[in-house]
C-alpha positions in Angstrom: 0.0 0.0 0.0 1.0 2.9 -0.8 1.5 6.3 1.1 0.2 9.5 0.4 3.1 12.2 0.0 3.1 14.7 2.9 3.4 18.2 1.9 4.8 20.8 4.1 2.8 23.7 3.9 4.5 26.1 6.5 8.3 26.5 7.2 10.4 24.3 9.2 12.7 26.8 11.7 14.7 25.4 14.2 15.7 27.7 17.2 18.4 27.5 19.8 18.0 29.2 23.4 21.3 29.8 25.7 20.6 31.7 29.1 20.6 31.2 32.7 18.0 29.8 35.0 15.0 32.0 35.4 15.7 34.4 32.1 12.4 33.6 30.9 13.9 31.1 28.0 10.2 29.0 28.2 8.4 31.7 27.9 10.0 32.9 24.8 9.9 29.6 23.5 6.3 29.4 24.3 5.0 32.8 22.5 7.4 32.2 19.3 5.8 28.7 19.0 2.7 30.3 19.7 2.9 32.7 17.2 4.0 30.6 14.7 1.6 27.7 15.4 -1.2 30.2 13.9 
């Protein structure tokens, strides 16, 4: 059986966070993959 091809419709970003406890690095991470999510 064969599979149906998967088409990527939004872009693929990969993002790297370096800071020190309790900078707030989740909560970036949280609102950009928030906003990006819509």
């Amino acid at each position: 059986m064969a599979k149906s091809k998967f088409e990527r419709t939004k872009p693929h970003v990969n993002i790297g966070t370096i800071g020190h406890v309790d900078h707030g690095k989740t909560s970036l991470t949280a609102a950009i993959t928030k906003f990006f999510g819509e």
